[in-house]
N, C-alpha and C positions, 0 to 999 in steps of 0.2 A: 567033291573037289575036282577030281577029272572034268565030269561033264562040262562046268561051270568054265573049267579052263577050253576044253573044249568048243565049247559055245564062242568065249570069247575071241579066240584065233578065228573060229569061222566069221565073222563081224570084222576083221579085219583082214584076210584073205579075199573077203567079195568086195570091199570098194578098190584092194589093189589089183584082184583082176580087171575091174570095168577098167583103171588107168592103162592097166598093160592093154589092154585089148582097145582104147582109145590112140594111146604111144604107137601099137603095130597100124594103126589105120592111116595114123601119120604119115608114117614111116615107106609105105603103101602106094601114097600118096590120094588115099582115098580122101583126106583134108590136107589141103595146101595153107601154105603162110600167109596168113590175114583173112583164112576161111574163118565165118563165125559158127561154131559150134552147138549144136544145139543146147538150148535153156536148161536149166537145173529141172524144171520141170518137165518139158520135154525128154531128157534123158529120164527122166522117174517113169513116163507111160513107154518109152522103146524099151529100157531094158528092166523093167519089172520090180524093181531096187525101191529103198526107200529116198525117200527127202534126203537123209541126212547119210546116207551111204553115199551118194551120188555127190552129196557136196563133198564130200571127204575127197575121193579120187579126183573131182577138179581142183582143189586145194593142192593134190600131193601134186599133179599133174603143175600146176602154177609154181611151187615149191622148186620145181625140177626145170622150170623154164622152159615148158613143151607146149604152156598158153599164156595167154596172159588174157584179164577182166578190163575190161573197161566199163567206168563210169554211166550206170543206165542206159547198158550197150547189151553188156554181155561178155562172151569169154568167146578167144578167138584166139588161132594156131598161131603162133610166135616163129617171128619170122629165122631162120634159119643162124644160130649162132657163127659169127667169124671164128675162123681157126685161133685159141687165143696162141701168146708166144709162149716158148717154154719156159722163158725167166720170168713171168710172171707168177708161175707157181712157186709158191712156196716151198724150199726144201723140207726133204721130211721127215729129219732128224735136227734142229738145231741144240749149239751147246752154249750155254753162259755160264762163265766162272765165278761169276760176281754179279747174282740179283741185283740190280738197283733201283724197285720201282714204285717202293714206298710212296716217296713224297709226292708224284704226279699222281696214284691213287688219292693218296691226303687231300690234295688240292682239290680232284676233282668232285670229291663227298662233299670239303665244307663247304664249295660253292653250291650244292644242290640244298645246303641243308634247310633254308629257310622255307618257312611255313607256306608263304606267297609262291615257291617255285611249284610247277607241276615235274609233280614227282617219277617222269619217265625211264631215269635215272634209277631211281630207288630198288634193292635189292631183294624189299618185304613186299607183303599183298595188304592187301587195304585192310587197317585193324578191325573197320567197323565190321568187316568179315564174321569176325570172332567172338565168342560166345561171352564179352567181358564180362557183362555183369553176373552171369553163371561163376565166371571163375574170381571173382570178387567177392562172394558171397563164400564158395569153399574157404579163399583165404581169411576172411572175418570167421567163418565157425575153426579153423585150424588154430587162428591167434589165442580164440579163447582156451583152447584145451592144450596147448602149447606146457610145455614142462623143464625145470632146466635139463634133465636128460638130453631133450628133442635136439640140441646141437652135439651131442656127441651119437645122438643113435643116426643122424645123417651125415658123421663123416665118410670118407671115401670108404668105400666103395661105393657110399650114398641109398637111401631109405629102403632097406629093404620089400616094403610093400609095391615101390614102384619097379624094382629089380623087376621083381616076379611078373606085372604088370607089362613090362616089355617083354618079358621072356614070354607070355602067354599072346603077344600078338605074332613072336618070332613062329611059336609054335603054331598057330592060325596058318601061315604059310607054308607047313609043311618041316621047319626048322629046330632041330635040336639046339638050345642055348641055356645054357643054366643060367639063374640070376650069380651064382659065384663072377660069371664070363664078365658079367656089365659094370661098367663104372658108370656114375653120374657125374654130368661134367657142367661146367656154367656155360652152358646154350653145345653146339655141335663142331663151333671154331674152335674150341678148348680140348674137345675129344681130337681132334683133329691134329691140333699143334703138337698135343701130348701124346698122340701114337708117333709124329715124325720123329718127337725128340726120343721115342721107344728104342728106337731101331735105327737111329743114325747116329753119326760123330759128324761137327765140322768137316768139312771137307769133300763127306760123299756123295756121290751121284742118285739124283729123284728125279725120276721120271715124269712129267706132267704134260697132258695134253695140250695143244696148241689150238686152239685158242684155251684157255681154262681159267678157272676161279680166280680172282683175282686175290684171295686169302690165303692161294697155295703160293704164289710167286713173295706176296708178303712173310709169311712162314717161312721159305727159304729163304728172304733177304736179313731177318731175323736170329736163325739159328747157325747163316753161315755156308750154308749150303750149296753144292751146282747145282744146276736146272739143266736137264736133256727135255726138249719141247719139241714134243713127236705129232707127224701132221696128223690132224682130227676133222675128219668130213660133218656138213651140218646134217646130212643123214643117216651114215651109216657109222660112223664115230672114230674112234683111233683104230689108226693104218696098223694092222696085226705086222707088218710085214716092216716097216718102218720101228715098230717096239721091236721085234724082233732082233734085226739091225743094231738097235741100241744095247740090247743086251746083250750083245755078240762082241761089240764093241768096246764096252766100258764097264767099271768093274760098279754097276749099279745095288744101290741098298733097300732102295722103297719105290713105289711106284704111286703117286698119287691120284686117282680118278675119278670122275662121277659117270656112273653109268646107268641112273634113271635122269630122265627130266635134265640133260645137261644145262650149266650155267657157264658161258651166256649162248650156245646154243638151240637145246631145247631135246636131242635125240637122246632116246633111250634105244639103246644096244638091246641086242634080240637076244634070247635065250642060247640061240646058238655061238654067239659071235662071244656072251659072256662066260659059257664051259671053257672055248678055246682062247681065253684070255687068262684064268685061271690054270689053267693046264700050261702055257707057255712062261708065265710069272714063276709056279711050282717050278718046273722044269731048273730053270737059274735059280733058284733059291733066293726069291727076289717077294719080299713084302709088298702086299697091297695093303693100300689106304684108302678104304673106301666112303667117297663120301656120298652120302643118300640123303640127303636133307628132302630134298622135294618126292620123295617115293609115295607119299599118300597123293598126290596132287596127281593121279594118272587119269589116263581114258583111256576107256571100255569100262569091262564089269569088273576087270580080278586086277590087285593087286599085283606088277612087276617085281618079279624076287629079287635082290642084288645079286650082284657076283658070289657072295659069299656062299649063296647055297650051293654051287658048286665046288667050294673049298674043302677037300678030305684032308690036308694036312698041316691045319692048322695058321695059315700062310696068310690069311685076312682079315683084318684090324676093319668093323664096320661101323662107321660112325654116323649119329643120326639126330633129330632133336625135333623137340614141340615147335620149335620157332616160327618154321614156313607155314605152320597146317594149324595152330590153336593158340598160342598165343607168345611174343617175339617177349613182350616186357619180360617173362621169369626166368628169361635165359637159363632154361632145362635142357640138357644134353646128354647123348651118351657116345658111349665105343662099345661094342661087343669082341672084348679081347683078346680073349682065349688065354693063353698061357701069357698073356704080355698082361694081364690084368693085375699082377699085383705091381711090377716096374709102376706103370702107368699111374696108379693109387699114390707111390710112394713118388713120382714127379708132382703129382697134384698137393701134398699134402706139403710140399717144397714152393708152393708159385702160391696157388690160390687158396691153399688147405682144403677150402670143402664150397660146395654147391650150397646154395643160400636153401637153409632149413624150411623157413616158412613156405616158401616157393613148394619146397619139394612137395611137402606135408599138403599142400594146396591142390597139387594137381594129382595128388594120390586120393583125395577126399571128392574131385570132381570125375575123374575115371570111373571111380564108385558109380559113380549116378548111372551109368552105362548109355547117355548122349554123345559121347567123343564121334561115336561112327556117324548117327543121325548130322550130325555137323561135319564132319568127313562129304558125306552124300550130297549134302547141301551147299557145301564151300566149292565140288567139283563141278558140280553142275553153274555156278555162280561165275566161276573163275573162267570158263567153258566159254557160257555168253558173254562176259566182257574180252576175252580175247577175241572172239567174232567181233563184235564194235567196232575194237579197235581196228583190226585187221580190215574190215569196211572200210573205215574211215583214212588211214591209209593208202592204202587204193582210191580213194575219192581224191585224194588231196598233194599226195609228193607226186610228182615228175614218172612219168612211165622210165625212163632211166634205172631207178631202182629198183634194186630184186628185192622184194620182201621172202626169207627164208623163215616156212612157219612150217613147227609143227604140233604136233594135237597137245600132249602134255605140259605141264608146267603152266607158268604165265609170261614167259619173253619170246619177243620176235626178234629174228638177227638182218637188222639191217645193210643190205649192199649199195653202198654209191659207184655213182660212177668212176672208174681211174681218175685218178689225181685230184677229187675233194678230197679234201682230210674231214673226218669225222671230229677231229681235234679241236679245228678252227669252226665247225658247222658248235658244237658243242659250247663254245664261249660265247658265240654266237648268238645261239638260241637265249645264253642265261640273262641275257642282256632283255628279253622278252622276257623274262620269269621263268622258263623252257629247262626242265633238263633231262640229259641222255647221257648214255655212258659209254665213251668213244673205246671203241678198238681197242687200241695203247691199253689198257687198263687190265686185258685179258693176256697178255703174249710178251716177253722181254726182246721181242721184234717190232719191225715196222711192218710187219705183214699184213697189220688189220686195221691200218691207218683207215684207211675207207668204208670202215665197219662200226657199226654200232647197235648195242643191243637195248630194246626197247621194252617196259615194266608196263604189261597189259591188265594190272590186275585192279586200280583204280577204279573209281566208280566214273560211269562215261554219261557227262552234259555237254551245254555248250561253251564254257570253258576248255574241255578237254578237245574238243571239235576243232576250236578257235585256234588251240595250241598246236595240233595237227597243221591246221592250215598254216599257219605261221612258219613251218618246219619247213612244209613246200616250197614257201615263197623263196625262204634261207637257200635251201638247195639249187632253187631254181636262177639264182642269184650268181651262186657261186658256180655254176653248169659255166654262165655265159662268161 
């Protein structure tokens, strides 16, 4: 297990030294602004690296706005940024007493939802991904051995065989979890909704990143809830020192996060940054709510642990599900509870009663077969190359204006426009082409991300999707003038 982990930090320590050691040349001024750099290839014979190490650090190095690519050119030092002002940053604590952002998310989903729109918008990865007719086949052998028992042995706490089944990948990573700890929930929004309603009343303060889920701001417009929306970097993630602040400040209940694979950003928080995130939550006596929907969807070789493996006091509520990684239709979920797991049971057994039996049964009988990982391997790798495509295509097509902020995991990219486009009106815009994205607004009970939007790489990439790229450009380029 060490080694393995060790292996892997070394695979990402060597393409961020060549960036730092590229950054310090900059810096140096041994390449100046509009110098072209050398080839992906060229750097593979100077500095000894592979292919795909070398594209990494130019990627992070782009990410960071230290180059930029041009089209059948190359990649070349970006010209020195203007001082920006200081009101354009974001404060780094905002408060809302009153969620209100339902129905502009509503709108913006049923406008994408038709079959003819390209789905850039869309929150899932491509189903044909997914192993269906495997897991079609488990549920026709499930239907048949099905018994009236099987709904009362999958009520809440939900199927035992699949408890255990989480509990033994929890355990794969090094984590103590009894199947007692899990609940099964219908998909990972339901483990989610049903830890906030664990540990809050109307009225209290939830912490959620700024930009974040757009499920967690519905969740607290739902149950009644404030929102403290604390600033969160697209690389390094939320401002420890800005939570901090908040907890200093207001008499906070829960803390809502994703700290693998953020959505709609895309950063996973370091090993380091998640000890001392857990250690300052403990401190206030301040519940996390963690949500890891996308933690199998990583790059490199080893699974990213959540926060929770640094949790000795029982303090995180980890919530997670098939949806993103095998398959969305059976809406299987969990929360790994701890002592909140029987509350939690007796909420669910109050809204939903129980997680759809045949589902469960389904996906206990295709775990069996032991392909989940072999498909695991094959969906990362997959999802990998179409974020490159896309991210090509991108680059080929919007306005050098825009900052594309990418990073390796997941499958979204966070869109930057220029000041003053709204991603809002780019967004209506597009739909009127079949086009859709998912503006800004949709992530933040601010205006802070009006000019931002996050974009769903996980689609299969022709020349429809190409076309739709292009079209995006034109939009922008439109609205530029």
């Amino acid at each position: 297990m060490m080694t393995k982990r060790s292996s892997a930090e070394a695979i990402v320590k060597k393409y961020q030294r060549l960036a730092q050691q590229i950054t310090e040349q900059i810096t140096l001024g041994v390449w100046q602004p509009g110098d072209r750099l050398p080839s992906l290839r060229e750097q593979v014979t100077i500095s000894g690296m592979s292919f795909m190490t070398v594209g990494h650090a130019y990627q992070l190095l782009e990410s960071q706005g230290r180059i930029v690519a041009r089209p059948q050119s190359g990649y070349y030092v970006a010209p020195r940024p203007a001082k920006p002002l200081s009101a354009a940053a974001p404060a780094q604590v905002m408060r809302d007493e009153a969620v209100d952002i339902n129905t502009y998310i509503f709108d913006v989903l049923q406008a994408s939802r038709e079959a003819a729109v390209l789905p850039f918008a869309s929150a899932f990865p491509d189903p044909r991904l997914f192993p269906l007719q495997q897991l079609n086949r488990s549920l026709a052998q499930v239907s048949k051995t099905a018994t009236a028992m099987s709904v009362i042995e999958n009520l809440p706490p939900g199927n035992a065989d699949l408890r255990h089944a989480i509990a033994r990948r929890y355990a794969l990573q090094g984590m103590n979890i009894s199947p007692d700890e899990i609940v099964i929930t219908a998909g990972a929004l339901e483990a989610l909704n049903l830890s906030l309603q664990a540990v809050t009343e109307p009225g209290d303060w939830v912490i959620v990143e700024n930009p974040c889920f757009y499920g967690a701001l519905q969740a607290l417009e739902r149950l009644r809830l404030k929102a403290l929306s604390v600033a969160t970097d697209v690389k390094e993630g939320i401002d420890l020192n800005a939570l901090e602040q908040a907890l200093n400040e207001y008499p906070v209940k829960a803390c809502w996060l994703m700290t693998n694979s953020q959505n709609p950003l895309g950063f996973t928080l370091s090993p380091e940054k998640k000890a001392q995130l857990v250690a300052l939550l403990s401190a206030h006596n301040v519940m996390l709510i963690e949500d890891d929907v996308y933690s199998e969807l990583y790059f490199g070789r080893e699974k990213p642990l959540p926060a929770k493996a640094w949790d000795r006091q029982d303090m995180t509520l980890h919530c997670s599900s098939f949806s993103k990684c095998l398959v969305p239709g059976f809406r299987i979920g969990w929360v790994a509870a701890g002592k909140h797991a029987r509350r939690i049971q007796r909420l669910q057994l109050m809204s939903t009663l129980s997680t759809s039996s045949p589902m469960q049964m389904a996906l206990v009988d295709y775990l069996d077969t032991k392909r989940y990982d072999a498909h695991l391997r094959r969906l990362r790798r997959q999802l990998a190359d179409r974020k490159q495509l896309a991210w090509q295509a991108l680059l080929r097509h919007l306005p050098a204006e825009v900052k594309i902020h990418h990073n390796d995991s997941g499958y979204f990219l966070w869109l930057e426009l220029p000041a003053g486009v709204d991603a809002g009106t780019l967004g209506a815009r597009a739909l009127e082409y079949k086009i859709s994205i998912a503006p800004g607004k949709m992530f933040s009970t601010t205006d802070s991300w009006a000019s931002f939007f996050r974009f769903n790489t996980a689609w299969g990439w022709g020349e429809r999707e190409e076309q739709g790229v292009k079209t995006l450009g034109r939009l922008i380029r439109e609205m530029i003038k």
